[in-house]
N, C-alpha and C positions, 0 to 999 in steps of 0.2 A: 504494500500500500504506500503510496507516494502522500504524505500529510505536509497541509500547505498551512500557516496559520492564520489565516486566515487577513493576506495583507496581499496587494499586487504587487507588480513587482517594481511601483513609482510608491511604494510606502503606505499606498493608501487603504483604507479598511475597504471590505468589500461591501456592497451592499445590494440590497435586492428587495423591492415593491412588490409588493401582493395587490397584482389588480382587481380583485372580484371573486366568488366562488366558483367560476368556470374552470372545469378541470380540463386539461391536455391531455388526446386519448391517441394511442397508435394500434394500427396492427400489424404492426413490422414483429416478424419473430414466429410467426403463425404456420403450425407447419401445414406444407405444401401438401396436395390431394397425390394422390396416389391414380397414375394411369391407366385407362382403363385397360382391360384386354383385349387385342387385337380379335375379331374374327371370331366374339363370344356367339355361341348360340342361346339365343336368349327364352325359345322355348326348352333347352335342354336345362337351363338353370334354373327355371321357375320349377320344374320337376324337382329337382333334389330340393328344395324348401319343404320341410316335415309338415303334420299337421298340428293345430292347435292342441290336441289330443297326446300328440309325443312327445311336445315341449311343455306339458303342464308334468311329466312323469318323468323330466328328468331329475337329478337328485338334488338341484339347489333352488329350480323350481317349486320341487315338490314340498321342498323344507318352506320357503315361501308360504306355499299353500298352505300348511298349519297354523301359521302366524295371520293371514290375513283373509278378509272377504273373499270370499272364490269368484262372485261377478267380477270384480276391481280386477283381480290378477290376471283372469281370461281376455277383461279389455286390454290389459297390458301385453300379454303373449301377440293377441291379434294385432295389436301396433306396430310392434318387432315388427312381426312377418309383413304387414301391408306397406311396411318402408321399405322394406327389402324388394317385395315385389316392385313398388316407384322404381326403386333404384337400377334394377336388371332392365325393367320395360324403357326407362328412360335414357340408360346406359351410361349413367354414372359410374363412376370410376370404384371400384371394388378393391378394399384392400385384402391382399392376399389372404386366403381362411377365415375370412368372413362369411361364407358359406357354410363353415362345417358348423354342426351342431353344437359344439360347447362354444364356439364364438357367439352361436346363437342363445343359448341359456347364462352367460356370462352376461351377454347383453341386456338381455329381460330383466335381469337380478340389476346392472345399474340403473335400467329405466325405471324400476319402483324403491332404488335408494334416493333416485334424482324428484322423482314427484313425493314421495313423503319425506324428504326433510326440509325443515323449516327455510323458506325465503327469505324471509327476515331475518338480518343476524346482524352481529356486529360488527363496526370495522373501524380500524382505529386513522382518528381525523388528526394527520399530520401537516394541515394543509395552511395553518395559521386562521383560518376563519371558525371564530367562535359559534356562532346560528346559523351553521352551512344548511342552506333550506333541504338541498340533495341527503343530506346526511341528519334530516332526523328532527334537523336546527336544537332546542337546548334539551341537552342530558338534564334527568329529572334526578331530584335530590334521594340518595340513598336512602333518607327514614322513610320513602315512599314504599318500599318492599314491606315491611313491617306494617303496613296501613291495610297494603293489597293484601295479607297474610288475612287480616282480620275481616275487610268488607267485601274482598274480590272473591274469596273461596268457600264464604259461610254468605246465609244472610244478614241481612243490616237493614238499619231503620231509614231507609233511602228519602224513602215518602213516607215513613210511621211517624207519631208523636208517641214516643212512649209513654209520657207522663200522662198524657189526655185519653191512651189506648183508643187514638181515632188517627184517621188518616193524613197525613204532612204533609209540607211540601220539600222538594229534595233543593229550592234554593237555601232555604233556610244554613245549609251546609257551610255555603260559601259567601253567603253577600255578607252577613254579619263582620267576618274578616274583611272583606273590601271596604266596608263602610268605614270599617276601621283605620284601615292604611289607605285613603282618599280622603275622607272627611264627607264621602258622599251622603243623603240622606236614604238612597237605596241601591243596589246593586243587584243585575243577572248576568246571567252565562251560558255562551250560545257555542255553537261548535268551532268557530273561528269568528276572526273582525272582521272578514268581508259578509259573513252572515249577520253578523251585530248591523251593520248598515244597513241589509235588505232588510232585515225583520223592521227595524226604525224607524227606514223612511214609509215603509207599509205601513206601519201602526199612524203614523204621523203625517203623512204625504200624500195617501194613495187617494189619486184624480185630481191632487193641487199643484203646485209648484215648488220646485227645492232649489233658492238659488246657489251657487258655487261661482266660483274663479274659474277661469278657465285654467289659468297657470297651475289649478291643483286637481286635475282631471286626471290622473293617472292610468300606470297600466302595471299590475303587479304578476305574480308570479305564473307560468305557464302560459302566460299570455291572457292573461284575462282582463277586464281591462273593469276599472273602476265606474264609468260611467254608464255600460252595460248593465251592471251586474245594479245599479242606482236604478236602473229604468226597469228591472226587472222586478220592484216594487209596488209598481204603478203611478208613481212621481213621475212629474213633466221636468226635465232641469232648465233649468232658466241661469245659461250660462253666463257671465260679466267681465268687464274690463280686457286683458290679453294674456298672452304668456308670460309675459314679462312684468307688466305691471297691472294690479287693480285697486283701484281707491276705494272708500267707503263710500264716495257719492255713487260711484259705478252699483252697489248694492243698493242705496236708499231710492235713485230713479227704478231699481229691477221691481220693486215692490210693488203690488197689489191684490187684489183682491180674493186672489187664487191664491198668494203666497201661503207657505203652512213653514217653511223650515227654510230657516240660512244653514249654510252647514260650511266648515271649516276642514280643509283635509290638512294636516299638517307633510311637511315630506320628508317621510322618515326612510324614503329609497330612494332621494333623489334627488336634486339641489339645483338652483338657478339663480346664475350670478350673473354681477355686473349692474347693468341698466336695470336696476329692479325695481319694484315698490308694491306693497300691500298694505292694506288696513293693520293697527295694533288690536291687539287683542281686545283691551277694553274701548275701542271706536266700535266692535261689534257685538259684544257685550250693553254698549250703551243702545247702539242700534234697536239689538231686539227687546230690549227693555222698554223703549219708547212705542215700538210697534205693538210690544205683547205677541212677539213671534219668540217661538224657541232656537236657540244657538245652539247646534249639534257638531260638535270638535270627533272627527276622526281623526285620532291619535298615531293610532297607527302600533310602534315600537312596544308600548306598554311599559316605558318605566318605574317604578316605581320608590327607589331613592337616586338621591341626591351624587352622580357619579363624574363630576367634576374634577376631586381629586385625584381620579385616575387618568385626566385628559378626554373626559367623555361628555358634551353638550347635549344632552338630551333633559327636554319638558319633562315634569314625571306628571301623574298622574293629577296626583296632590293639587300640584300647580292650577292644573287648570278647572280643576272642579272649584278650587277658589276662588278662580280669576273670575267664574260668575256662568261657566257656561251649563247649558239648561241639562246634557248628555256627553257623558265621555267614552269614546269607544276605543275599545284598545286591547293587545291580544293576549295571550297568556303565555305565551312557548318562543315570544322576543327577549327582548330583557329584561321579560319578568320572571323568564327564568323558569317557566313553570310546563305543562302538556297544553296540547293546542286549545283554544278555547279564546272564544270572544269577549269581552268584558263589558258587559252598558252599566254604567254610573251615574249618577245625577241625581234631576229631582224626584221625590219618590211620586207627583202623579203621574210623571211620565214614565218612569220603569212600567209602574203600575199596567199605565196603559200600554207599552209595549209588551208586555207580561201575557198581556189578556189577549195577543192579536193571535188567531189561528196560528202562522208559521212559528212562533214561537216554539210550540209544543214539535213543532216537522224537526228543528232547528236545535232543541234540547241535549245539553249534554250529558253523559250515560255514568253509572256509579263510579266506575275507574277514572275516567276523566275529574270528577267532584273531589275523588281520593287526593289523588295526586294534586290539585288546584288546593286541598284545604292542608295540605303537608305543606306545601309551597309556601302558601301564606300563613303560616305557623312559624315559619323559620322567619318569614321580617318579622311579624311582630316580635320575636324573640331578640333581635337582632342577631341571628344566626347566621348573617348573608355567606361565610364560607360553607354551608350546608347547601346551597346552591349553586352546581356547578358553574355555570356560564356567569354567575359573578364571581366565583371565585376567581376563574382565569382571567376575568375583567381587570379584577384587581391585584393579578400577579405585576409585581412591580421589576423593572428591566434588570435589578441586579438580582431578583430570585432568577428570572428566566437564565441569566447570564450564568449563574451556579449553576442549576439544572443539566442548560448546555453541556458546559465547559466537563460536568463527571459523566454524563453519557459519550460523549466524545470519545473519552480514557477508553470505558466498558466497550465501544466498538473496535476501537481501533486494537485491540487487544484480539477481538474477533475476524478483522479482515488483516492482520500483518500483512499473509501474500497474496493479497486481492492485487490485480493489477488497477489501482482507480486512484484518482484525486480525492482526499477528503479536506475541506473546509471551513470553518466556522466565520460568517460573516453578519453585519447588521441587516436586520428588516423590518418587516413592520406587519404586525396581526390587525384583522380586520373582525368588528365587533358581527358583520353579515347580515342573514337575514333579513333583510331588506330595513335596515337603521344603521344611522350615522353614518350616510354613503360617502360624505367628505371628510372622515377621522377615520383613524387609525394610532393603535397602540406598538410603540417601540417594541424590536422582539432581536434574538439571536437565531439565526439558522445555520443550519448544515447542512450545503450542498457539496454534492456527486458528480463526479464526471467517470465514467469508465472507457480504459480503450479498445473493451470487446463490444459495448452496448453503447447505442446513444442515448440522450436524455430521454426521450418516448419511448425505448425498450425498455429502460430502467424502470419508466412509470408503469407502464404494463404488468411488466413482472411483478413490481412491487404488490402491486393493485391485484391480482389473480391470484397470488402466492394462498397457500395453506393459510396465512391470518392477513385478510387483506386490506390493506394499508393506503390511503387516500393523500397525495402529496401533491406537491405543485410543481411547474416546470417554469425557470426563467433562467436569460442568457446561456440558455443550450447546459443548463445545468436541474437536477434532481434537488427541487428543498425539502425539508422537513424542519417545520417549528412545531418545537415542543409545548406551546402556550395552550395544543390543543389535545397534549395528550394525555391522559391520568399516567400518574406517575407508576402506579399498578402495571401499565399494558406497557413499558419500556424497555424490560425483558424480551416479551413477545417481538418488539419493533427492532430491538438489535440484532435476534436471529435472522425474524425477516429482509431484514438489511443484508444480513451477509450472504444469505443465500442468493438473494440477488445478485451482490458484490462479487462472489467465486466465478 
């Protein structure tokens, strides 16, 4: 292994930008098909394929068959052979003894290892993005297991009052705690904050008009876009001002008699600078005070303290339920750190009323989600905030990451000595993700890769396929890995995988 320390060779540190959660994918390394046979006869090969019958009795088949439903394993047997047959008729290329019968029961046996094991699994986020959306976005705090022990595998008073032995309601669970760390006077919880919206402006809107900015029309993840997903409410939007800039007179002339909601997108995925201008918060605030129109703040990120002194600008919650506005929407699985879930806060007749609207109940989130949402919010009110993943790592500060670094470094490079590769340790920078704080970012230490058998994309590959699969970033034709994003648990697992890459 050639170890560089991470210095060019003009003295300088090195350093490397984390643009975004978009990962670099290759398929360089992929092994090549296998030629077909020249001059196969292709009805002499559909003959030697057994029948369903012969490959349910061969002996790892049949072991199978004890273990499991006998419909499920017959569809499986049938799929073998109806690819096999594609594959002869179509004259894909056949690799040698794929034909014979124990390639054929080998096969069967990994077709029902491949459909019954778990899809979801885990994979460790070496990528510096903390709410990587692709990966899960925030890890939910450990005392959640112990919660799920209790209300996910027994029953639980979801919807019961015990004390009244009559029927509950399952906000009860969670708004109490909001109320609490907002200052709100009610609080619900819907399955995400683009769902918090629709149900809102339905309870609130539907057949009136919703004014907005146009500068705050967004388009969030998958493509979906903000203003669709508004209209699919039954709100008219009655958009104002430009991209760039909208004044509060641009709102007071949109106003009339249709009006039902102003609403406020904050951009917590997105930023525009320069020639700017918009209303201050309390110009719209006064606004719909004047009118007796409700102010609806889509939030967005869902902060909920104060994270400044990690270098992090973000509204919390708090703030703006103070600042006077009528609904605060905001999500649960940004940085608040918690599983997916929508947050509507504000005043309690309007919870109330959006409470009562039919999709409400379409829109409800399920016992596990309330679990984890009331662990979550357990640990602020505690000030627990290192019980919470994605603040912990928030608030890992440059010279812990810098320690971290610097002894996993040792622990590899002990493991690749005769790796033929460049190892490095240089400056970069972690991103909070998720669609918040799209112009910050948190100082970090990484460690890239260069090998002279593999390029940067084959490296990623590997890394990412390997036995424990590993999600990293690729800049200047080099392999990183920040640590900011990886429990300190799964570092072991990330060294071997490294090296096996690295040989």
């Amino acid at each position: 292994m050639k170890q560089r320390p991470g210095k060019h060779r003009d003295g300088h540190s090195n350093s490397w930008q984390l643009r975004g959660d978009s990962l670099l994918c290759s398929n360089d390394g992929m092994p090549e098909k296998a030629k077909p046979a020249s001059g196969a006869d292709q009805t002499a090969l559909l003959r030697q394929l057994p029948s369903v019958d012969e490959l349910l009795l061969r002996p790892r088949v049949a072991d199978l068959g004890r273990k499991l439903e006998r419909g499920f394993l017959v569809e499986m047997v049938r799929g073998v052979l109806a690819q096999l047959r594609r594959d002869i008729v179509s004259g894909e290329p056949l690799e040698e003894g794929n034909l014979a019968v124990e390639a054929m029961e080998l096969r069967i046996v990994r077709s029902v290892e491949q459909v019954l094991a778990p899809s979801l699994r885990g994979v460790i986020n070496a990528s510096g993005v903390i709410l990587h959306t692709n990966l899960g976005r925030a890890p939910l705090p450990a005392a959640i297991l112990e919660e799920f022990q209790q209300t996910a595998t027994q029953y639980s008073n979801l919807e019961y009052d015990v004390a009244a032995g009559a029927r509950g309601k399952r906000d009860v669970h969670t708004s109490r705690l909001i109320e609490q760390l907002t200052g709100a006077e009610a609080a619900i919880v819907v399955n995400n904050c683009a769902a918090a919206v629709l149900v809102t402006l339905a309870a609130l809107a539907r057949g009136g008009e919703v004014i907005v900015s146009r500068g705050e029309l967004i388009e969030i993840g998958d493509g979906f876009r903000i203003p669709e997903i508004m209209e699919q409410s039954g709100a008219v939007l009655r958009e104002v001002g430009t991209t760039n800039r909208t004044r509060i007179a641009d709102y007071e002339n949109a106003i009339n008699e249709k009006t039902c909601v102003i609403l406020r997108v904050h951009p917590s995925n997105f930023t525009v600078s320069g020639f700017t201008e918009k209303p201050e918060v309390a110009e719209l605030i006064a606004l719909g005070q004047r009118t007796r129109l409700p102010v609806v703040e889509d939030l967005g990120s869902g902060c909920l303290v104060d994270l400044s002194p990690m270098g992090i600008n973000e509204p919390t919650a708090r703030e703006s339920v103070e600042a006077g506005f009528s609904l605060v929407l905001f999500s649960g699985d940004k940085m608040l750190g918690g599983p997916q879930a929508g947050i509507i806060a504000g005043k309690k007749e309007l919870v109330q009323k959006v409470r009562r609207h039919p999709l409400f109940r379409a829109l409800r989130v399920d016992k596990l989600t309330i679990t984890a949402m009331e662990a979550t919010l357990h640990a602020y009110l505690r000030g627990a905030w290192k019980e919470i993943p994605a603040l912990r790592m928030m608030q890992m500060s440059f010279e812990e990451i810098s320690a971290r670094t610097d002894a996993f470094y040792r622990t590899l490079s002990a493991k690749i000595a005769n790796a033929d590769a460049e190892v490095e340790i240089g400056d970069g920078r972690s991103l909070v993700g998720g669609g918040s704080t799209p112009a910050q970012s948190l100082p970090t230490r990484v460690i890239g890769f260069a090998s002279a058998r593999h390029s940067a994309s084959e490296l990623e590959v590997r890394l990412r396929t390997g036995a424990t699969p590993v999600v990293a970033r690729i800049e200047e034709e080099r392999l990183l890995i920040d640590l900011r994003t990886v429990f300190p648990e799964q570092e072991a697992a990330l060294a071997e995988a490294l090296a096996q890459v690295l040989r």
